[in-house]
PQR file with spaces between the fields and no chain letter, atoms N, CA, C, O and H, PARSE charges and radii, in Angstrom:
ATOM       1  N    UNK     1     118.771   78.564  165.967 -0.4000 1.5000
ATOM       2  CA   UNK     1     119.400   79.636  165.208 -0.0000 2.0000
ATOM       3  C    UNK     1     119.316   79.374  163.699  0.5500 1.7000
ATOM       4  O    UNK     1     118.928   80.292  162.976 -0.5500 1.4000
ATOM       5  N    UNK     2     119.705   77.997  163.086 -0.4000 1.5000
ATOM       6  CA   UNK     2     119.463   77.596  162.073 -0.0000 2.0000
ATOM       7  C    UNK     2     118.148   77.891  161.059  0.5500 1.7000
ATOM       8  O    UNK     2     118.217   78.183  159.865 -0.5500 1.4000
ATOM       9  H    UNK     2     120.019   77.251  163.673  0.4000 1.0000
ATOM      10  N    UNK     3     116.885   77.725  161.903 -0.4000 1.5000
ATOM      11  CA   UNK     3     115.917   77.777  161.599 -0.0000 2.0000
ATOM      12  C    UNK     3     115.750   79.119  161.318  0.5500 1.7000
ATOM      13  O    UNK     3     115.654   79.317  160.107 -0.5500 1.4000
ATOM      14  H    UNK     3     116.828   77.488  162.873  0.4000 1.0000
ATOM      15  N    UNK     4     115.679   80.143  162.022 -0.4000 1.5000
ATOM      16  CA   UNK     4     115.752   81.459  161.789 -0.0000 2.0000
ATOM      17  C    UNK     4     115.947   82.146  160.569  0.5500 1.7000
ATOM      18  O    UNK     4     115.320   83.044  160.007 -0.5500 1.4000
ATOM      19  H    UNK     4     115.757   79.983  163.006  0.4000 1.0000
ATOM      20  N    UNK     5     117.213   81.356  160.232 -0.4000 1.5000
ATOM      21  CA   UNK     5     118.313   81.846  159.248 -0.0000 2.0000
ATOM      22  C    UNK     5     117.522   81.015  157.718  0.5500 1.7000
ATOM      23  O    UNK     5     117.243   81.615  156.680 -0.5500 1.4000
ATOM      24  H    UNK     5     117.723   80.626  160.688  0.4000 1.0000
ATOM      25  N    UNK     6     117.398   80.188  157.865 -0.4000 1.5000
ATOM      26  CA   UNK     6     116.250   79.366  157.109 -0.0000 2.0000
ATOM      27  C    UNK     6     115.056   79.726  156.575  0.5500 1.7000
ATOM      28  O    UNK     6     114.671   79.565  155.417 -0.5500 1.4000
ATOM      29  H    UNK     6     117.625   79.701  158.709  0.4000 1.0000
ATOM      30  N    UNK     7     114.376   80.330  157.693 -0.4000 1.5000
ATOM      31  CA   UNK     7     113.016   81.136  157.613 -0.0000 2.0000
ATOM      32  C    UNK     7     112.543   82.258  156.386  0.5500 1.7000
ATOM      33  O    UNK     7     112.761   83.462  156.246 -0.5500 1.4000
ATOM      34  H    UNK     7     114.689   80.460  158.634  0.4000 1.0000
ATOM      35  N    UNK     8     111.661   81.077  155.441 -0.4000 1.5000
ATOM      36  CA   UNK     8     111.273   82.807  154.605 -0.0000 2.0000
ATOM      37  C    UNK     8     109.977   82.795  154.136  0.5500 1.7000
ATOM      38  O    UNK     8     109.480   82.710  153.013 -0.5500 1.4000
ATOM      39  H    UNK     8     111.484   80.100  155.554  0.4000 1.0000
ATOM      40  N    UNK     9     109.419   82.931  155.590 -0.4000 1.5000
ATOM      41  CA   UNK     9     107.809   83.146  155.447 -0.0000 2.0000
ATOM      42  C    UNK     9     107.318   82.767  154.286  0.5500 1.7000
ATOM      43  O    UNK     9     107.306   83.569  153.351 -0.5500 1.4000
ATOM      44  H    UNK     9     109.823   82.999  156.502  0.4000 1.0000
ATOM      45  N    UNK    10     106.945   81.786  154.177 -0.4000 1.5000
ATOM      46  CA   UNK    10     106.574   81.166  152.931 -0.0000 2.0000
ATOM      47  C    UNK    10     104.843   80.413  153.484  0.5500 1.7000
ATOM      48  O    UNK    10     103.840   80.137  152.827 -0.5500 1.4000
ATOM      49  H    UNK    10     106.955   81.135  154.936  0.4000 1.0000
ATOM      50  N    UNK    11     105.256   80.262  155.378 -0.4000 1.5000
ATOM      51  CA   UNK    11     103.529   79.861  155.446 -0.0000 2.0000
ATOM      52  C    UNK    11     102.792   80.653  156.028  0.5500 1.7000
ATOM      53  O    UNK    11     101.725   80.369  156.572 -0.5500 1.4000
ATOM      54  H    UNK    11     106.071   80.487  155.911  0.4000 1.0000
ATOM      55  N    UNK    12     103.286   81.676  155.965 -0.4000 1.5000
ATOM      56  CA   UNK    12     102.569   83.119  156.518 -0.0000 2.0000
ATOM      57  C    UNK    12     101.260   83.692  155.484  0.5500 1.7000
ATOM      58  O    UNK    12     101.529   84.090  154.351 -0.5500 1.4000
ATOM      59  H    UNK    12     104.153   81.906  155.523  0.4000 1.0000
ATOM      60  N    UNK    13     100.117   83.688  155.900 -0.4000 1.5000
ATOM      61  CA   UNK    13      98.834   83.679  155.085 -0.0000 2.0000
ATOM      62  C    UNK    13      98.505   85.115  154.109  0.5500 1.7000
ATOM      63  O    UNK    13      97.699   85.410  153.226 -0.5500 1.4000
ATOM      64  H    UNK    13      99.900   83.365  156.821  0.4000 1.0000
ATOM      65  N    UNK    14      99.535   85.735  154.770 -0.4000 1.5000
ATOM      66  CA   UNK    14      99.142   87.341  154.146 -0.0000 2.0000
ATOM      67  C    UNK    14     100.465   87.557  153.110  0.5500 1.7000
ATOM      68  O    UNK    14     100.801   88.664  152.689 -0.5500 1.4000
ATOM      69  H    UNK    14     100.190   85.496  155.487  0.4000 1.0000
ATOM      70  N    UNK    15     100.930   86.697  152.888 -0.4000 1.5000
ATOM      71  CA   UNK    15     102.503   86.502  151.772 -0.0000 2.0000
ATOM      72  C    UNK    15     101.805   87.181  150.173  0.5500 1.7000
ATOM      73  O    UNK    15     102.475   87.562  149.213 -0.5500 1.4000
ATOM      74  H    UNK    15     100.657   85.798  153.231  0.4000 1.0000
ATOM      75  N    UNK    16     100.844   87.175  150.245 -0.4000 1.5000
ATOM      76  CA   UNK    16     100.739   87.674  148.670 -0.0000 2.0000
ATOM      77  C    UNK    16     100.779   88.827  148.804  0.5500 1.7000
ATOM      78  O    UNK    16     101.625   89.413  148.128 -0.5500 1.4000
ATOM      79  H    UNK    16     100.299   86.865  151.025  0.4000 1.0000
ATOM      80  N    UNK    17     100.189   89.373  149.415 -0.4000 1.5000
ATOM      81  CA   UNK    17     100.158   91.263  150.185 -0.0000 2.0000
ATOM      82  C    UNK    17     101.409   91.730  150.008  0.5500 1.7000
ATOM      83  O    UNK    17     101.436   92.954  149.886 -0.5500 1.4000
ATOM      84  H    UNK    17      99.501   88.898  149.964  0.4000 1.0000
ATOM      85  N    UNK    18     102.981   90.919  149.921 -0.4000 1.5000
ATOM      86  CA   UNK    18     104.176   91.476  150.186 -0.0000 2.0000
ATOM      87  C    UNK    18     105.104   90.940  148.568  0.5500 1.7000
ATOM      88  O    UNK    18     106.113   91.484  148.119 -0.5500 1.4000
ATOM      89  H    UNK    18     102.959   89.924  150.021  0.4000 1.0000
ATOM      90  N    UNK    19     104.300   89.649  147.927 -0.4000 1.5000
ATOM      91  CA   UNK    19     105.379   89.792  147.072 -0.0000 2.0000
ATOM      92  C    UNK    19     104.761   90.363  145.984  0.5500 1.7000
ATOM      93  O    UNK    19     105.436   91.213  145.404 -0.5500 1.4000
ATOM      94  H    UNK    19     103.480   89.207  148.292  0.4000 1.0000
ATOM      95  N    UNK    20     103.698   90.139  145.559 -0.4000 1.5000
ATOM      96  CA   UNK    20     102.581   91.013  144.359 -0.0000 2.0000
ATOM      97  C    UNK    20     103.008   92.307  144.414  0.5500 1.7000
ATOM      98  O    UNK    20     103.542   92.796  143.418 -0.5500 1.4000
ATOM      99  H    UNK    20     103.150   89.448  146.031  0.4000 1.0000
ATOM     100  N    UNK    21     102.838   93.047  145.576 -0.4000 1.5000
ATOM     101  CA   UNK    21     103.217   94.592  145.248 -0.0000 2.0000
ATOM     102  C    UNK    21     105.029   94.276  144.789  0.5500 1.7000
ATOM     103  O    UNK    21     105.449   94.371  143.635 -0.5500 1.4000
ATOM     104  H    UNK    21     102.404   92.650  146.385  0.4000 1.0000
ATOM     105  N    UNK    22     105.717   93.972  145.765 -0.4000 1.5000
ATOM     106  CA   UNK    22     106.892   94.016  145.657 -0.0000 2.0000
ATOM     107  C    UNK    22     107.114   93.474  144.295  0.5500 1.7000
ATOM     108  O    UNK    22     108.141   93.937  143.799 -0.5500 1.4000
ATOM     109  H    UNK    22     105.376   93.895  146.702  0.4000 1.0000
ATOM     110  N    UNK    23     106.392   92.527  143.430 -0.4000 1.5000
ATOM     111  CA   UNK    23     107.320   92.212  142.081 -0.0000 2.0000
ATOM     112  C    UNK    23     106.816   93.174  141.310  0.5500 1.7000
ATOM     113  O    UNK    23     107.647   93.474  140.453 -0.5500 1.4000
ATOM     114  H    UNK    23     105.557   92.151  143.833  0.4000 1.0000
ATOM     115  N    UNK    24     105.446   94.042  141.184 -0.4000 1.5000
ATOM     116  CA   UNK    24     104.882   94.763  140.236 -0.0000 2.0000
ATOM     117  C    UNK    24     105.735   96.534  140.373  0.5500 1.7000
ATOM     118  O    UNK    24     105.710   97.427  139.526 -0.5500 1.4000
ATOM     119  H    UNK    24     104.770   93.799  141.880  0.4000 1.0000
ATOM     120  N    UNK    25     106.374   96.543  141.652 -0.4000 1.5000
ATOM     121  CA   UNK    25     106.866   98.061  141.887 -0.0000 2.0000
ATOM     122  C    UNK    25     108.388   97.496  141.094  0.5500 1.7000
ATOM     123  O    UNK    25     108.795   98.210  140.178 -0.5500 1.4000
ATOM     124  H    UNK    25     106.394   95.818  142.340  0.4000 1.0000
ATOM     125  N    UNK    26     109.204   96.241  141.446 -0.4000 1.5000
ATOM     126  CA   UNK    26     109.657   95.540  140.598 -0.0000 2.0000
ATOM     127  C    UNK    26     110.048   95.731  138.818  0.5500 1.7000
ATOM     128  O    UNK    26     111.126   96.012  138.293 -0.5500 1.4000
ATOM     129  H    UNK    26     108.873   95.661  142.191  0.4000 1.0000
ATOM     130  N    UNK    27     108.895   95.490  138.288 -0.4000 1.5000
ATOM     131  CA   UNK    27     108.830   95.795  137.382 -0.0000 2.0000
ATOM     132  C    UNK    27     109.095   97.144  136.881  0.5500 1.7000
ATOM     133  O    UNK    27     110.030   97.528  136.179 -0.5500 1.4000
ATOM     134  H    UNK    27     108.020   95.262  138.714  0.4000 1.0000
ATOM     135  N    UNK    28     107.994   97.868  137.421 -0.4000 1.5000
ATOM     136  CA   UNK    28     107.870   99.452  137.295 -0.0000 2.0000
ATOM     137  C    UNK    28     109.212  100.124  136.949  0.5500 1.7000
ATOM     138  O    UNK    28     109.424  100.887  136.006 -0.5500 1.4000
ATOM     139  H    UNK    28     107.234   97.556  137.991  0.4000 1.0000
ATOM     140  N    UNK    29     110.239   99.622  138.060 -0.4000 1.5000
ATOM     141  CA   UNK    29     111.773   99.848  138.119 -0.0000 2.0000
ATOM     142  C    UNK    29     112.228   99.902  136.984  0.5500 1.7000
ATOM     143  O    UNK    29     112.786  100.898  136.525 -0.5500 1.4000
ATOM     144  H    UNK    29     110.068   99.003  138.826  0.4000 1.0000
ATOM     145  N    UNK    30     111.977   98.404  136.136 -0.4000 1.5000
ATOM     146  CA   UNK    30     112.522   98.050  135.527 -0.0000 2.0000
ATOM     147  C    UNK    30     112.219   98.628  134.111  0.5500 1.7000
ATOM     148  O    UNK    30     113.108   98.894  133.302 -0.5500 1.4000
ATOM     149  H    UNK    30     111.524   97.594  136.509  0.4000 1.0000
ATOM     150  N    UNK    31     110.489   98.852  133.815 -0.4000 1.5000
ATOM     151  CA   UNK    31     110.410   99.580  132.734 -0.0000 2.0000
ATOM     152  C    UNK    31     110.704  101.493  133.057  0.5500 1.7000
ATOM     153  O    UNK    31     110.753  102.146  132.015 -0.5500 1.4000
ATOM     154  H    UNK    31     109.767   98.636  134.472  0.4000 1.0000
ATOM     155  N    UNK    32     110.806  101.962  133.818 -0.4000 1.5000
ATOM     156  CA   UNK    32     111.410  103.420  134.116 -0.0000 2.0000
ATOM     157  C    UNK    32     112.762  103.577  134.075  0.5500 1.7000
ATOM     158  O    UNK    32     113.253  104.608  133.615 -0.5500 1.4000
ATOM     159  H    UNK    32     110.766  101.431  134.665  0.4000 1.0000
ATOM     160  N    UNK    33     113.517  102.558  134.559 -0.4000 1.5000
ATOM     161  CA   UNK    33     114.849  102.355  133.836 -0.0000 2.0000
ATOM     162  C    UNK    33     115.375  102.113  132.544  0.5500 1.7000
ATOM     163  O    UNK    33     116.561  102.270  132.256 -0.5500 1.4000
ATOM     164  H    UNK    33     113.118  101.720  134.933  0.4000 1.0000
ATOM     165  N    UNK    34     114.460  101.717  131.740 -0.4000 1.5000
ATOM     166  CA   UNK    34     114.561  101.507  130.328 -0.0000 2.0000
ATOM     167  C    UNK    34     114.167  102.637  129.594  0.5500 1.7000
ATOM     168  O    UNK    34     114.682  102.963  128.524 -0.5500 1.4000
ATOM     169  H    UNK    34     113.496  101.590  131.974  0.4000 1.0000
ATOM     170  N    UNK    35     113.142  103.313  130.233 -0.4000 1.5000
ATOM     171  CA   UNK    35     112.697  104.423  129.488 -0.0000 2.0000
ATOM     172  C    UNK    35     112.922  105.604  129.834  0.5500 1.7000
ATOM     173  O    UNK    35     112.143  106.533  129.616 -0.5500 1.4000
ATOM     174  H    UNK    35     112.725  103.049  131.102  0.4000 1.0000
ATOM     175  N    UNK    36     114.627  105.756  130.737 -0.4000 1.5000
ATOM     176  CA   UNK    36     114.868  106.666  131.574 -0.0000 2.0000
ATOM     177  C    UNK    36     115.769  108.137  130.473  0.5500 1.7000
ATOM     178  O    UNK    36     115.877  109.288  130.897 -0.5500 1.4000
ATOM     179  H    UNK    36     115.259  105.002  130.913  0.4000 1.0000
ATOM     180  N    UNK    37     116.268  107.693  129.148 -0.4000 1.5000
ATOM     181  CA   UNK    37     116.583  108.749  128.590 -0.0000 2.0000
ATOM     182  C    UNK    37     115.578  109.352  127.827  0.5500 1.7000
ATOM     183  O    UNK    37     115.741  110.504  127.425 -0.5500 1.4000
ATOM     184  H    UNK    37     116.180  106.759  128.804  0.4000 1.0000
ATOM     185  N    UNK    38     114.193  108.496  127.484 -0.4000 1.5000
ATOM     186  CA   UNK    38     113.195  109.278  127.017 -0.0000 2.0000
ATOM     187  C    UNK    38     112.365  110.390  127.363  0.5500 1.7000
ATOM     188  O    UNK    38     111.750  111.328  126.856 -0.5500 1.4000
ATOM     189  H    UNK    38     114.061  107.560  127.810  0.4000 1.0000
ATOM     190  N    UNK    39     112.666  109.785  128.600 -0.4000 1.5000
ATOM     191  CA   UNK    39     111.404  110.701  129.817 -0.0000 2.0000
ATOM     192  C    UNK    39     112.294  111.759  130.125  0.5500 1.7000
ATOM     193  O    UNK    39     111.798  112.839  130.447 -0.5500 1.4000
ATOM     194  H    UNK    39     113.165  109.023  129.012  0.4000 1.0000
ATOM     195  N    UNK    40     113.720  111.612  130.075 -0.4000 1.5000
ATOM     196  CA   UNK    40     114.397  112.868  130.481 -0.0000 2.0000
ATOM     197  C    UNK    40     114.579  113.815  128.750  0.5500 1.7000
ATOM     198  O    UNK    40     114.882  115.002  128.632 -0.5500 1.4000
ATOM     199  H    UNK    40     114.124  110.735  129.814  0.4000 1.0000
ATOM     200  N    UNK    41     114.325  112.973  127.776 -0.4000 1.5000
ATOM     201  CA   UNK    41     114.165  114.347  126.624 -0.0000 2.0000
ATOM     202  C    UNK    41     112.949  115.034  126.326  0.5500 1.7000
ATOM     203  O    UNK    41     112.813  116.095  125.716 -0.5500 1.4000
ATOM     204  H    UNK    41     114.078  112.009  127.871  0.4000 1.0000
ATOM     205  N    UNK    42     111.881  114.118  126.954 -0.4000 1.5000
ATOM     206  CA   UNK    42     110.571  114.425  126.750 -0.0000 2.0000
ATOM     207  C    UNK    42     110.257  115.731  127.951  0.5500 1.7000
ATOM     208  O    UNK    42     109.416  116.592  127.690 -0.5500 1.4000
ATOM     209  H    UNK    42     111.992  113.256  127.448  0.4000 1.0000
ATOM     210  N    UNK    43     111.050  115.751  129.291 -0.4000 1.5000
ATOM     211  CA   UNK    43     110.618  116.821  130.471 -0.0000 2.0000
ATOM     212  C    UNK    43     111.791  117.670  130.091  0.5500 1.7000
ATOM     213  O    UNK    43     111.761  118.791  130.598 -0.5500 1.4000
ATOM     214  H    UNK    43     111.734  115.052  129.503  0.4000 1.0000
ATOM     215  N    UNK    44     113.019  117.357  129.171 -0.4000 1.5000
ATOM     216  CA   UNK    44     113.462  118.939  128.207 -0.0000 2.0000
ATOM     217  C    UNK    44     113.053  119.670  127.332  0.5500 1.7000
ATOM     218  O    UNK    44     113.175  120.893  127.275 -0.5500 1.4000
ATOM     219  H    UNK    44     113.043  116.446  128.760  0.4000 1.0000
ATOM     220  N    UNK    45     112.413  118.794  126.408 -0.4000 1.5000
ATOM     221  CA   UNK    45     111.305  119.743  125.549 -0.0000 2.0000
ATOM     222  C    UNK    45     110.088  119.911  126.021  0.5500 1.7000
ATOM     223  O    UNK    45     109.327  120.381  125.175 -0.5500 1.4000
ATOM     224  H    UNK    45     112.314  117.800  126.455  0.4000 1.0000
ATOM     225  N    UNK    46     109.343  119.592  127.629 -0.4000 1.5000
ATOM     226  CA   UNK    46     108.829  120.498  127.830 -0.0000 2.0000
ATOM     227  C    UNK    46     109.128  121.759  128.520  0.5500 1.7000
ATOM     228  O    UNK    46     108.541  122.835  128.406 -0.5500 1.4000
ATOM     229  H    UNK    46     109.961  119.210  128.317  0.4000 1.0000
ATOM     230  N    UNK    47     109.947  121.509  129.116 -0.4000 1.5000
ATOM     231  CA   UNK    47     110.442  122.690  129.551 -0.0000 2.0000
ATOM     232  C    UNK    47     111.477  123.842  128.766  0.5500 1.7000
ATOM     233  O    UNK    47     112.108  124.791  129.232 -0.5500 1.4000
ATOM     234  H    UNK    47     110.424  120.635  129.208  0.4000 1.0000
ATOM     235  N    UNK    48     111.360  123.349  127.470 -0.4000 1.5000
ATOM     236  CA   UNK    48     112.174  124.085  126.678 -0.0000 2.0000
ATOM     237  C    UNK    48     113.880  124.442  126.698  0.5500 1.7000
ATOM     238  O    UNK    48     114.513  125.381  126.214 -0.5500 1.4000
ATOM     239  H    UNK    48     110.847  122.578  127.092  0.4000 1.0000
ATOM     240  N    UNK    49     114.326  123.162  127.541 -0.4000 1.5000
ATOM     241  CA   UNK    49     116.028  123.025  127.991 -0.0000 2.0000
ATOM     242  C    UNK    49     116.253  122.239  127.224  0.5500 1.7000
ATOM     243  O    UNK    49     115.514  121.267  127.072 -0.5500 1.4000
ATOM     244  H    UNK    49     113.812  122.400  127.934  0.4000 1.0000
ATOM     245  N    UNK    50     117.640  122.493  126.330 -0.4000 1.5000
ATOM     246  CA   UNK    50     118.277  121.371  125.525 -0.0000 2.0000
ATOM     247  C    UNK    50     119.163  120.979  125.773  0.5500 1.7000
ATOM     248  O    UNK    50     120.151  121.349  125.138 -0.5500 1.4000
ATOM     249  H    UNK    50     118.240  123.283  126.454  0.4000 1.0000
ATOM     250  N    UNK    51     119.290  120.072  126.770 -0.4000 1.5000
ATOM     251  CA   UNK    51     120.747  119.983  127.249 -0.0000 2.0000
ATOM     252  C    UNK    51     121.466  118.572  126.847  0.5500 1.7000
ATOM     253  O    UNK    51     121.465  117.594  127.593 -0.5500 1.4000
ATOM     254  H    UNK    51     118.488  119.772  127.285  0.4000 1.0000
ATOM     255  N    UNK    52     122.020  118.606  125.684 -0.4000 1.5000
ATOM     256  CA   UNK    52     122.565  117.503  124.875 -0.0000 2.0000
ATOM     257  C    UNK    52     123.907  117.549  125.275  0.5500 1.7000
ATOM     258  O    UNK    52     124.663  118.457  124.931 -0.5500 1.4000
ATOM     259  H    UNK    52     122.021  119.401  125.078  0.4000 1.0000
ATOM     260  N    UNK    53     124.256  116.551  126.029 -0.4000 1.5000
ATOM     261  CA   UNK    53     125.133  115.754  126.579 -0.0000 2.0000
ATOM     262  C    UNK    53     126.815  115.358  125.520  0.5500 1.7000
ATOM     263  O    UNK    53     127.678  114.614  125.987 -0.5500 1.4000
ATOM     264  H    UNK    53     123.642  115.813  126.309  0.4000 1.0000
């Protein structure tokens, strides 16, 4: 049971396949979260809504 709980595929051969995407979508998060009030003034002036908060 121990072992189980222990277990984090670390000698599993296809491990890059799961953390490469996973840290780069990761990231992505992280810069779309940062740039999340820009992108929402930038898709109001295109759409011509001013909706100032």
């Amino acid at each position: 049971m121990l072992e189980t709980a222990l277990h984090t595929g670390a000698e599993h051969p296809d491990l890059w396949w799961v953390v490469v995407p996973s840290f780069l979508a990761f990231l992505a998060g992280l810069v779309l979260g940062s740039r999340a009030d820009s992108i929402d003034a930038w898709s109001e002036r295109r759409n011509g809504t001013d909706d100032t908060r």
